[in-house]
C-alpha positions in Angstrom: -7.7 4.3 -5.0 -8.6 2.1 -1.9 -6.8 -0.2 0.8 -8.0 -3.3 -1.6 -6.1 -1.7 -4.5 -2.8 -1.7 -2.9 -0.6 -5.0 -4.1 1.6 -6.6 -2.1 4.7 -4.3 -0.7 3.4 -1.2 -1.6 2.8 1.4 0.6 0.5 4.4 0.7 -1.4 7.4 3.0 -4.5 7.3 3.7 -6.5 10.0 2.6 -10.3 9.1 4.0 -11.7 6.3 6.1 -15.6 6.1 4.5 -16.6 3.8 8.0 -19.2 4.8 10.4 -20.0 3.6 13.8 -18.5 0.8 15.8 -16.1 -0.2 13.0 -14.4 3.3 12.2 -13.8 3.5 15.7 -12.2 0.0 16.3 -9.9 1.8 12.9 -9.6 4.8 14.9 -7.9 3.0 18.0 -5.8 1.3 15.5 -4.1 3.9 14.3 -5.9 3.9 10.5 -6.5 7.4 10.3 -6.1 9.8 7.6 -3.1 11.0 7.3 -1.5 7.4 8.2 1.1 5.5 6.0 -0.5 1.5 5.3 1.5 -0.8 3.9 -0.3 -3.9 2.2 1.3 -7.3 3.4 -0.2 -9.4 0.6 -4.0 -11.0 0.4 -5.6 -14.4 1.8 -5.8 -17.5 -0.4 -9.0 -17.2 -1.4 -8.6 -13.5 -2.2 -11.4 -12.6 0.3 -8.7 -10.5 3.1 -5.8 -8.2 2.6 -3.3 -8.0 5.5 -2.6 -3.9 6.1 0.4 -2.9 8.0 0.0 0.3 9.9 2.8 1.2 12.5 3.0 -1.3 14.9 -0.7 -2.8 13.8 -1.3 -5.9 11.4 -4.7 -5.8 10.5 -6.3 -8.7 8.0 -9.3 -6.5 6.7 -12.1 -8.1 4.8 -12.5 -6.7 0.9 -15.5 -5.1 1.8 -13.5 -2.5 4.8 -10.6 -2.5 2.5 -12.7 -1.2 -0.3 -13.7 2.2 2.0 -10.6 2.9 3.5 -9.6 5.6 0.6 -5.4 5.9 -0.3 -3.3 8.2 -2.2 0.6 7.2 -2.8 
């Protein structure tokens, strides 16, 4: 299961972050590390973003990062 998977309100851990390079570590110093609890705040309009909520951090993550950052509920 992946970030993109997660419907609105739900919540889940994050198991594996399949990034590499500049954007795993921009992740990284975000806090969206395995391990981490995400909480999906709903998607954009035209179904292109999802808004993750991870501590502090609101992220709007396009469906193609979404679809590598790996979840487990």
């Amino acid at each position: 299961m992946t970030a993109w998977d997660l419907t609105r309100g739900k919540s889940a851990e994050i198991t594996k972050v399949n990034l590499s390079g500049a954007a795993a570590e921009r992740l990284t110093a975000l806090g969206f590390v395995r391990g981490a609890k995400v909480l999906s705040g709903g998607r954009s309009l035209m179904d292109s973003s999802i808004l993750l909520m991870c501590g502090a951090v609101r992220l709007a993550a396009r469906r193609c990062v979404a679809e590598l950052i790996e979840v487990a509920q």
